[in-house]
N, C-alpha and C positions, 0 to 999 in steps of 0.2 A: 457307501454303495450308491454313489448318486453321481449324478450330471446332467444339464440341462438336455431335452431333445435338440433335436437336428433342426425345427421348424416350430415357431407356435403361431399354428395357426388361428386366427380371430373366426368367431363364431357370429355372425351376424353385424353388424355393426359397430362391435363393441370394438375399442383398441385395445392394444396388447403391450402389458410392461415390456419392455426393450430385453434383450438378451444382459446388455451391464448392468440391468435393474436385478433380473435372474442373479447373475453372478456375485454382482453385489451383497444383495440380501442372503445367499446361501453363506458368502465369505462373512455375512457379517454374526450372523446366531446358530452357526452350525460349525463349530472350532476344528471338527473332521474334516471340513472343504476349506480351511482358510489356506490358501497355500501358495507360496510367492510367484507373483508374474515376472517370472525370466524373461532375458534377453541375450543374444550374443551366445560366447563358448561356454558359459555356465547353464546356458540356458538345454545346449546340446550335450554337453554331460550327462546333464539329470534327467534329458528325456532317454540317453543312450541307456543309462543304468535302468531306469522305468522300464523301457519296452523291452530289455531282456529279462529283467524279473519275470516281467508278464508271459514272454516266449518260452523263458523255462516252466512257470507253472502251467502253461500251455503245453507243452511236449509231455511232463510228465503226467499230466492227468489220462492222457493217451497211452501211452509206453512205457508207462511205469515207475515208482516211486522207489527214491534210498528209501536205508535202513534209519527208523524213525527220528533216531539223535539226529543222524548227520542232514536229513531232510529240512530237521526244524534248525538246525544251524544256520544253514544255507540258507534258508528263508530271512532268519531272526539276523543275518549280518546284512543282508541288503536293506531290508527295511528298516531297520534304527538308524545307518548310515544316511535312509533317504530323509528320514524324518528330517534330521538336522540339515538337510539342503533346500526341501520341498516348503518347508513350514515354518516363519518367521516368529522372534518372539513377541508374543503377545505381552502388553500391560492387561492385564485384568482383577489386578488389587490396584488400591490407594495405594500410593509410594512407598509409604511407612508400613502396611502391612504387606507391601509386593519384596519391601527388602529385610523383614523380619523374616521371613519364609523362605529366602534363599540363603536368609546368614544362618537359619537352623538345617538346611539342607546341606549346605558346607562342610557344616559343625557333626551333623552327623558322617559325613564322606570321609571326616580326619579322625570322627574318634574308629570308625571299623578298620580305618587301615592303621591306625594307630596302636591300638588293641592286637592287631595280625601282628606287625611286628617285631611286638613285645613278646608276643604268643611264641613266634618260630623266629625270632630274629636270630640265633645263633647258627641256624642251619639253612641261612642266609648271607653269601657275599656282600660288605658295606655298601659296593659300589652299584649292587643290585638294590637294597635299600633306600640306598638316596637316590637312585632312578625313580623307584617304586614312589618314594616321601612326595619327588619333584611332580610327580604324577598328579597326584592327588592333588599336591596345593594348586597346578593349573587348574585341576578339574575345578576345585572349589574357589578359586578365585575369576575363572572365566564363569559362572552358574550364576556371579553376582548381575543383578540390571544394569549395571553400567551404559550408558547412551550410547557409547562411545565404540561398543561392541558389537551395535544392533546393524551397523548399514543401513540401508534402504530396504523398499518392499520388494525392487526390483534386482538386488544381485545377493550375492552370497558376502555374509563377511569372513575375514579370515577365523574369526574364532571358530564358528561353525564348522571349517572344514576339518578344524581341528575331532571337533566334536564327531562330526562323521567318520574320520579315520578310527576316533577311540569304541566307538558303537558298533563296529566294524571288526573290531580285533579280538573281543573275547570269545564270538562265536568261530571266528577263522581259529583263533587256537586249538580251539577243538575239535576244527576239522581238520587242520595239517596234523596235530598228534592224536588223531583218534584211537589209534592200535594202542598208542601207549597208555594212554588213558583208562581207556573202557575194558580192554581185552588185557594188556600186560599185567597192568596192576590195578583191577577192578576193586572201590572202595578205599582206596589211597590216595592222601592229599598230597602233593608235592606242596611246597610253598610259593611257587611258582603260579600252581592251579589258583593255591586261594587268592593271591595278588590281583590275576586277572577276575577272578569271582567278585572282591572289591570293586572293580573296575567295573565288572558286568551289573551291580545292586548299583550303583551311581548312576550309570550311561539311561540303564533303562527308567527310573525314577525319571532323569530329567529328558529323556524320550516324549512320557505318558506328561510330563507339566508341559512339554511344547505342543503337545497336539490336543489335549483331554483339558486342559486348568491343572491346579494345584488338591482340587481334595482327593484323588486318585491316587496319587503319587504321597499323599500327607495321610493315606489311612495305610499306605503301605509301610512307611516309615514308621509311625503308631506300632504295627504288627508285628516288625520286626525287634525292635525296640520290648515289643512285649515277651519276643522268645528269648530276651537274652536275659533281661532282669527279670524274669518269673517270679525268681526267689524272695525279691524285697514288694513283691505286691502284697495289697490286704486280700486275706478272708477268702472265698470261694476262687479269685483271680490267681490267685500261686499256683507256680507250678516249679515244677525243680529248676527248671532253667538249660540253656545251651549256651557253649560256648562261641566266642565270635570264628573260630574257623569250622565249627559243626553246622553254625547256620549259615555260613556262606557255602559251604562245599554241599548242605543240603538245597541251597536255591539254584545253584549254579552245577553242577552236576548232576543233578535228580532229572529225575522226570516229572517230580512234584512241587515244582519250582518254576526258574525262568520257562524251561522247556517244555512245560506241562501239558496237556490236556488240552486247555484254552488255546496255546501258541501250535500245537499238531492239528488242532480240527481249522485254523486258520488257514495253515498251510496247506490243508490236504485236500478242503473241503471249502471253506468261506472264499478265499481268494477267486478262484474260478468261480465262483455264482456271483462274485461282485464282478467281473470283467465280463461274462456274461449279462449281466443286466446293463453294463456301459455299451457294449457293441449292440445289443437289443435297444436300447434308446438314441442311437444315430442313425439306425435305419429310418424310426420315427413310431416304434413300437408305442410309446406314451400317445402319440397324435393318436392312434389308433383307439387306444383305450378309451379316449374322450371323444372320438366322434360315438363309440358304441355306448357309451354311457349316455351319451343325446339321444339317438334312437332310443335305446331302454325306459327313461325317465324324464326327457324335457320336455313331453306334453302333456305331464300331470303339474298338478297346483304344485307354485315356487319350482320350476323344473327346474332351473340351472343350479340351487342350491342338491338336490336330488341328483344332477346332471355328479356332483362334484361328491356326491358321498360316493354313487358308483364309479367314476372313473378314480379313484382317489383308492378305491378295493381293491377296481383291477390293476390299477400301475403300481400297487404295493404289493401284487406278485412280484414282479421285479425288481423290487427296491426296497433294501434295510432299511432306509432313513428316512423316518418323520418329518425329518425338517425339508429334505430334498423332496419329498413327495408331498407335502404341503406348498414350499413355492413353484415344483413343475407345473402340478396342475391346476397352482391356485392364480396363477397368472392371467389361466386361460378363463375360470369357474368363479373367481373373486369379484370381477367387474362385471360379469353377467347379472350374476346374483344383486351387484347394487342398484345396476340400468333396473330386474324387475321389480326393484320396492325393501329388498332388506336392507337393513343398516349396515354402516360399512363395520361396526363391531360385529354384526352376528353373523355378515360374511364371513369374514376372518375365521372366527371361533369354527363354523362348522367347515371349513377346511382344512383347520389344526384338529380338530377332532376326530374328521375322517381320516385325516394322514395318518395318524396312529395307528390304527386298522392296520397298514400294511407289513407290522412286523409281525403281527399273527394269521396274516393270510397267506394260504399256502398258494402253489407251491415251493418257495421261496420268502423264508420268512424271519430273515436277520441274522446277523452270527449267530444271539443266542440260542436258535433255536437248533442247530447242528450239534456247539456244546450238548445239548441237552441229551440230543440223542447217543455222542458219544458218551458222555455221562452214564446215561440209565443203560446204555449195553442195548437199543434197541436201534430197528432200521429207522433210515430218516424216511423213507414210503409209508411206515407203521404212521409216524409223526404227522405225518401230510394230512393222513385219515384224521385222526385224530383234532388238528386243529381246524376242522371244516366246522361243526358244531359251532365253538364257541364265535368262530369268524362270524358266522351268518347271524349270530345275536350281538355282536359287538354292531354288525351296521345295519341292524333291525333298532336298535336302539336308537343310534342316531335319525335314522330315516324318520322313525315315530316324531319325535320332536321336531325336526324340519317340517315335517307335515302337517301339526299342531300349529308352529308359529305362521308359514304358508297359509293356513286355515282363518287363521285370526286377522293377517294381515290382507285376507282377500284376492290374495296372488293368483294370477292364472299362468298358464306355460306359458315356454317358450313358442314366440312367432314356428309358422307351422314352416314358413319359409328357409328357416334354420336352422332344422330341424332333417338330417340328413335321412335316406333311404338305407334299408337293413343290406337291400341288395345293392345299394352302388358302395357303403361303402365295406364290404367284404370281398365285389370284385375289383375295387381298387387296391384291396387291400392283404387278399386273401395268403397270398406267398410269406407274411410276414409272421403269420403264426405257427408256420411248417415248425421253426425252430424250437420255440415252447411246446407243442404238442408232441414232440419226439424228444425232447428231452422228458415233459412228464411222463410220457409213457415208459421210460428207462428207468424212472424212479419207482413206478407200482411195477416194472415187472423185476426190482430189486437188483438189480445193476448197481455198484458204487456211484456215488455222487459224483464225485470227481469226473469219473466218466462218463455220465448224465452229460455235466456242462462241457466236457468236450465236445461233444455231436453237437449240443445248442450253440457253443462257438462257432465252429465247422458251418455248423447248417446257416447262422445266421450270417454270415458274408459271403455263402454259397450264392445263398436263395433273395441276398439285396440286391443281386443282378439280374434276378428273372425278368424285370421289364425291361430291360435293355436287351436282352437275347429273347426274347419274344417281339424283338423289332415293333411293328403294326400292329400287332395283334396285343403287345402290352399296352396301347397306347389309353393315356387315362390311368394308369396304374403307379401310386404313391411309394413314396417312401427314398431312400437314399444310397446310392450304390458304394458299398463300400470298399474305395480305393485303397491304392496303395497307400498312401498320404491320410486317408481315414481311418485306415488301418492300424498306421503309428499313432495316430493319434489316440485312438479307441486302447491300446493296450497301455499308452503313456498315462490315461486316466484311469486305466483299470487300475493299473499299480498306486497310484497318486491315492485312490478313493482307498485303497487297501491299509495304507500305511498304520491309519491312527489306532483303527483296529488290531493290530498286529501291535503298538506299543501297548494299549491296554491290556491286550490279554499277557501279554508278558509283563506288565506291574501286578497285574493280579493274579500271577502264578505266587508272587511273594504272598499272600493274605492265604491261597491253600496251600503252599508248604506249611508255613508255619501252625496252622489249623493241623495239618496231621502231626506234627513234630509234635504237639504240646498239649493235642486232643483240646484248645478249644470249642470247635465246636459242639462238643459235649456238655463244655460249662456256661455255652448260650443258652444249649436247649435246655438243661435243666430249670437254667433262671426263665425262662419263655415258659416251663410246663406249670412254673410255682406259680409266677404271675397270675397267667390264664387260670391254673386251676381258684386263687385263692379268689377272683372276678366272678368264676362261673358260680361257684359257693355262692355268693350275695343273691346274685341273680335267680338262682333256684330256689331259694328258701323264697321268694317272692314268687314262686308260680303255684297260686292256689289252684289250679287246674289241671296238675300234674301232665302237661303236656309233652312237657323236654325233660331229658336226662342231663344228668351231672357230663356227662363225658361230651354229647354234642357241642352244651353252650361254653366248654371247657377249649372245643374245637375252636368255635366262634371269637372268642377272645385271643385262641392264636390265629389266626387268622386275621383279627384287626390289627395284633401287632405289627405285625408282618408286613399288611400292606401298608401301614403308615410307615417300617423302616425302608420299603421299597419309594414309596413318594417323598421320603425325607431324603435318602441317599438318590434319587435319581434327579434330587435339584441340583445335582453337582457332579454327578457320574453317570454316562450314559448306560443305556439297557441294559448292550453285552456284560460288565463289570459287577451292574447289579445283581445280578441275575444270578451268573457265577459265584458272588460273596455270598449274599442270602442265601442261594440255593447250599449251600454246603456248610452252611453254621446254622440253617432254620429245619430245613427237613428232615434230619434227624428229630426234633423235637414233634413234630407235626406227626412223623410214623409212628413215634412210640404210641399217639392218640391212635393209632388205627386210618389216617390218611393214608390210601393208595400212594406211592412216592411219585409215579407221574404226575397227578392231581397238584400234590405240594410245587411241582417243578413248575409246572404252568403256573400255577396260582403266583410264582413270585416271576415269572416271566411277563404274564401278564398285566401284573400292577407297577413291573420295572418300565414301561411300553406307554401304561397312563401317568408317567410320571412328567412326559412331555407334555400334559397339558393341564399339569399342577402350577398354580403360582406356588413359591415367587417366582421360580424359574422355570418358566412354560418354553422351554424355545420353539418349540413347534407353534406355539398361537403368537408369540411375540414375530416369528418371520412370515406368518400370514397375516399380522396387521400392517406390518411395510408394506405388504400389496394393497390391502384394504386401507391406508392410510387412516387407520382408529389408534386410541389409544392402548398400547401393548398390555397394560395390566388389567384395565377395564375387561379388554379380547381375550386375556386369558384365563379369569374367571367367568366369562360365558361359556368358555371352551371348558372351563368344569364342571358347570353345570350342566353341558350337555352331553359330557361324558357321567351323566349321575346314573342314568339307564345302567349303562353296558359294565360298571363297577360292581352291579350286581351277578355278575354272568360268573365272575372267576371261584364265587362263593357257592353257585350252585352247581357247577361241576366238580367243589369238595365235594359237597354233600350227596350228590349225583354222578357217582364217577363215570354211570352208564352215557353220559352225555360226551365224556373223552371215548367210551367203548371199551372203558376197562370195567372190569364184571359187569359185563352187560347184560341185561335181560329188559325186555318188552315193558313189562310193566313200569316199573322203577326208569326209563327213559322216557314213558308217556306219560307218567305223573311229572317226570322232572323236567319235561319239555316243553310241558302245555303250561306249570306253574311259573316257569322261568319267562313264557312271553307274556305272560300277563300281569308278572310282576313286573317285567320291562315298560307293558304300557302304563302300570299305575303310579311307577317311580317317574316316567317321561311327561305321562300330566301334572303330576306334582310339580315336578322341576320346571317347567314352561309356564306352568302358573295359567292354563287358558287349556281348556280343552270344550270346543264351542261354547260355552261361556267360563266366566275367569273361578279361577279354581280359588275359593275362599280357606280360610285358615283350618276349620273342622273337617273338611274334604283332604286341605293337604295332610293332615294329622293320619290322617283314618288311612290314604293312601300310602303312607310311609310305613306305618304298621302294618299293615294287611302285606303290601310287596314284603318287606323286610321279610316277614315270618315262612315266607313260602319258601326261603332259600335253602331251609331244611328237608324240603319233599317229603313233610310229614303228609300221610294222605289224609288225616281226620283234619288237621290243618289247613291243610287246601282246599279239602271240601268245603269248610266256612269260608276261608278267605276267597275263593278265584271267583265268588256269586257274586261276594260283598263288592268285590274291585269294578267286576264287568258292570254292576248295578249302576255303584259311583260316576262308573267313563259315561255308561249309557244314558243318564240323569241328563249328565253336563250336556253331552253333542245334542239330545234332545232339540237342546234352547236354539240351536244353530247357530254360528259362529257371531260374537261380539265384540266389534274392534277394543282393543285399549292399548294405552300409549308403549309406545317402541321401547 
């Protein structure tokens, strides 16, 4: 869900990365925008197929949606199709393990059609068989890296088109024979169906490795592999097992599968709020965010670091992607921040850190967070409400520690000079938030999404023309009118920004079929409940103060799990994947403790989100030290330290559900509101190491304890702790601030 703005404007005398610096850097740590620069008749193909994708999810989010197979077909054949034209391949293993990894991809594509054949080969024509054979060995002999294969960055090679046609053909089958399929003989394999099923478990694997990497596509192969051999696993892993035509016909005609859940809330829902946020940032919607985030915050201590945590909140209303919303705004907030005295590493960091923010701030707040609400059976308006809470402590958190470090290094704001007017710019600017504001208001007053983002499409290339048809009278008024030619343009990257999305969540429909097929996720949570409970045991026989029960710190240990499998899988699979895996092999385990299931669902949305600013693989702090020219590993352990705050947030809305506004009552939110921001401040001094003077080792000790314990919202607990903390903070700032080294 990303694209550069229309304009980036420089803030006072600062200069500004170049737009190929943008492009660049997005192309290079965000594998979702890397995507071939055409030229010529290939070039007009793919923007032709593009901007009717986008024209159709456009019309029907207005006028109406098929019936839901046939909807996600028709989705799921343009977009696989695109992938292999739009998105070139990447090297991103060593040689030797880039072609281990396509010789066992191969090897798996010969043994499932190998298996089919064997399975129904006699009620199969020869000559359909060695069609079917000759299929396969292309597919797995074209999957290999061969150079030879690749082309250039700038056109299509022939394999590819190959590839496109075949990613294209298993969802068309389904919709040229749908009657017969669904309706004639509901529950009936032909041999023909599982053929193309084979075809459809290959295309989309090597879909999600062109656009995602390979551990995406390599834990789906794992899953699958794990439904068929069940029988010969050890110990709590067995299960009866399925055969290779029950597991294909269950991914590939279910609705628990290719087509699932993940690939319908993309189509019906995700798609149109990514082409909405593309036509909303050509206008110059982002420029907008960032001059208001000036006024807000650039005339307090370190403003443009502050300037960059707000504008980084509000243009991640608009924007799923961390890494796009780290280099939009970091272009503009990155060289600010170093011109007043930060380091170009702790630039970087607090721009990857604010970026993150944006997939939990509402109203617009990443694929996963649509899944979610299809998922739990609630509205996405419920959801909106729902993630204001934790938003506002995710960048209460960061804000504390820029303010700390600000503090320390003596920073004053930004010149007052550039430093824009609340009223100049809203009447420059005001027509451009018609579109957001009437779309949110469609979302609380419970309108479908879908048709939300129609009116905010509608409205945003209505209302980019008010200063032009206000002749005189607009004059002085920003922003970009979008043409016809902008228009195409705007829908060619809606579709473009859509695509990678749309292969993930169909690789990871394979991870939950096979989870229902063989109940999985059951035999997670059980081994998650042993785990944690046989942890909590240790840990309680050690509280001579009988403060905690068996069952909370029972919580607390799944809970650790959890987020360490969310920042261990999110170094190699983006949010949406994450999110959807864990959430439906973990929260099962987490209910049976008595977690609210919304609670659970955030909790691993939320730590799929900080996983962009986890080494080893931060991309989010890795694509703002390109701006900030620092060292990318150094940048993105600052960037985790300064997400150390807001990592407490997701554990006190377990324990606190009142803070989602699930059972809510007054009391249990004021205890859990007040303990949460002051455990935020005493984990943000800790972690900054200076809070007006430097925070010594018994301080951080005592600070880590005291925050940690309050995440329980025990109230005898907070009563001790929230005096103990504010004492500690109060001590330090006493001293008034005491330089030490950067």
């Amino acid at each position: 869900m990303s694209t550069a703005p229309a304009s980036l404007t420089p803030l006072g005398d600062v200069p500004v990365v170049s737009q190929d610096e943008v492009d660049r850097l997005i192309e290079q740590f965000d594998p979702e925008s890397s995507f071939r620069r055409l030229a010529g008749f290939s070039a007009g193909i793919v923007t032709f197929i593009a901007v009717a994708l986008s024209s159709w999810h456009y019309y029907t989010a207005g006028f109406g949606l098929h019936n839901e197979i046939a909807h996600r077909a028709i989705h799921l054949s343009v977009v696989l199709g695109l992938c292999f034209l739009v998105f070139p391949r990447q090297k991103r293993l060593p040689g030797a393990w880039e072609w281990a990894v396509a010789l066992g991809l191969a090897a798996f594509y010969l043994l499932l059609g190998w298996n089919l054949v064997q399975t129904v080969g006699g009620e199969v024509p020869a000559g359909a068989r060695w069609a079917f054979a000759g299929v396969l060995l292309a597919l797995a002999g074209l999957s290999l890296p061969f150079k030879a294969y690749d082309g250039s960055h700038q056109h299509i090679p022939w394999r590819d088109w190959i590839f496109a046609a075949l990613a294209s053909s298993f969802s068309l089958y389904l919709l040229i024979f749908f009657d017969s399929i669904y309706i004639a003989r509901p529950g009936q394999h032909t041999p023909v169906d599982l053929m193309f099923g084979v075809i459809a478990i290959a295309m989309v694997l090597e879909a999600a490795r062109r656009t995602m990497g390979i551990f995406l596509p390599l834990l789906a192969v794992a899953t699958v592999l794990y439904g068929i051999f069940g029988p010969y696993l050890p110990g709590g892993l067995a299960h009866r097992g399925y055969s290779v035509p029950r597991v294909v016909a269950h991914l590939y005609k279910g609705t628990e599968g290719i087509y699932g859940i993940p690939v319908g809330v993309v189509a019906t829902f995700v798609f149109h709020f990514v082409l909405f946020g593309i036509m909303a940032q050509l206008t110059g919607l982002g420029q907008l965010f960032v001059n208001l985030a000036t006024v807000a915050a650039g005339r307090f201590s370190g403003g443009p670091a502050k300037v960059c945590v707000v504008s980084s909140g509000l243009f991640g209303m608009i924007s799923g992607s961390a890494i796009a919303n780290a280099v939009t705004t970091g272009v503009m907030t990155i060289p600010l921040m170093k011109k007043v005295g930060f380091s170009p590493r702790f630039a970087g960091a607090v721009e990857a850190s604010a970026a993150c923010g944006g997939q939990v701030t509402p109203p617009i707040m990443g694929a996963a967070a649509f899944i979610m609400a299809e998922t739990l059976g609630i509205p996405y308006n419920q959801l909106v409400l729902v993630a204001i809470v934790p938003a506002a402590l995710h960048y209460l958190a960061i804000l504390w520690m820029v303010h700390l470090e600000s503090k320390r290094l003596g920073l004053a704001g930004m010149n007052p000079k550039d430093i824009p007017t609340l009223g100049k710019v809203l009447a420059s600017s005001w027509h451009l938030f018609i579109p957001l504001i009437v779309m949110v208001t469609m979302l609380l007053m419970q309108y479908t999404p879908f048709l939300a983002a129609f009116w905010g499409i509608t409205l945003t290339v209505v209302c980019s023309w008010i200063p032009r048809l206000l002749g005189k009278a607009g004059k002085g008024m920003t922003g970009m009118a979008i043409t016809p030619r902008a228009l195409v343009r705007g829908f060619d990257m809606g579709a473009k920004s859509a695509l990678s999305i749309g292969a993930a969540c169909a690789c990871v429909g394979f991870v939950l079929g096979i989870t229902t097929l063989t109940g999985m996720g059951f035999k997670f949570s059980a081994f998650v409940l042993d785990l944690s409970g046989s942890a909590a045991q240790a840990v309680v026989a050690l509280d001579l103060l009988h403060w905690f029960n068996l069952q909370s710190v029972t919580v607390l240990f799944g809970l650790v799990f959890t987020a360490l499998a969310c920042i261990i899988m999110g170094t190699g699979v983006p949010t949406t994947p994450t999110y959807i895996i864990l959430a439906s092999i973990v929260a099962p385990a987490l209910g049976q403790l008595g977690v609210p299931q919304l609670a659970t669902h955030f909790f691993v949305f939320y730590y799929g989100v900080l996983a962009d600013v986890t080494p080893p693989v931060a991309l989010a702090a890795f694509a703002a030290a390109g701006i900030a020219r620092s060292e990318p590993m150094r940048t993105g352990m600052t960037a985790f330290r300064l997400s150390m705050g807001k990592a407490l947030v997701p554990f006190a809305f377990v324990y606190a559900p009142s803070l989602l506004l699930v059972q809510f009552n007054w009391p249990q939110f004021g205890l859990a509101l007040s303990g949460t921001i002051v455990a935020i401040l005493g984990l943000g001094a800790a972690y900054t190491g200076q809070c007006g003077r430097k925070v010594g080792l018994p301080a951080f000790i005592a600070l880590n304890v005291l925050s940690l314990s309050m995440v329980f919202s025990h109230a005898t607990v907070n009563a001790v702790a929230m005096p103990l903390v504010l004492l500690i903070l109060w001590w330090h700032l006493r001293a008034g601030p005491q330089a030490a080294p950067a």
